[in-house]
C-alpha positions, 0 to 999 in steps of 0.5 A: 614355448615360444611357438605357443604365442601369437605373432604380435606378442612374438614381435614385442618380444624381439623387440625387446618391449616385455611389458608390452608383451605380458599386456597382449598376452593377457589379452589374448589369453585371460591369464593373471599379471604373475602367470603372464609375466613368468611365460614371458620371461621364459620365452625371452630366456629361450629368445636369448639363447637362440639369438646370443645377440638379442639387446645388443642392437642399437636403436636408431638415432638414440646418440643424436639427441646428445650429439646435438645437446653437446653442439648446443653446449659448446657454441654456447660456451664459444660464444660466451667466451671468445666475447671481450 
């Protein structure tokens, strides 16, 4: 089924965005939200399959927001109270 689908909405499929690939989808092809979205969750079932790995990469940098909140936290709280 997957080989039936244009590459730009293959791309949104492994990038894991399925709702961008049900919109391209429909455009492309005129189907309705509930047909478009059953096709799309199929192939992304045939995706799993094929790649067991699929949703385990992490995105870069979504860590360094927090890393860099706790810096913020911590020299916040050393300043407050190493002060007499």
């Amino acid at each position: 089924m997957a080989e039936q689908l244009s590459e730009s909405v293959m791309n949104f499929v492994r990038q894991g965005r399925n709702i961008d690939a049900i919109k391209q989808l429909r455009q492309e092809t005129g189907l309705g939200l509930k047909e478009a979205k059953h096709r799309i969750d199929a192939v992304v079932r045939e995706y799993r399959i094929a790649n067991p790995n699929y949703g385990m990469q992490e995105k870069s940098g979504s860590k360094w927001p927090i890393v860099f909140l706790l810096l913020i936290i911590a020299a916040g709280y050393y300043w407050f109270t190493s002060g007499d």
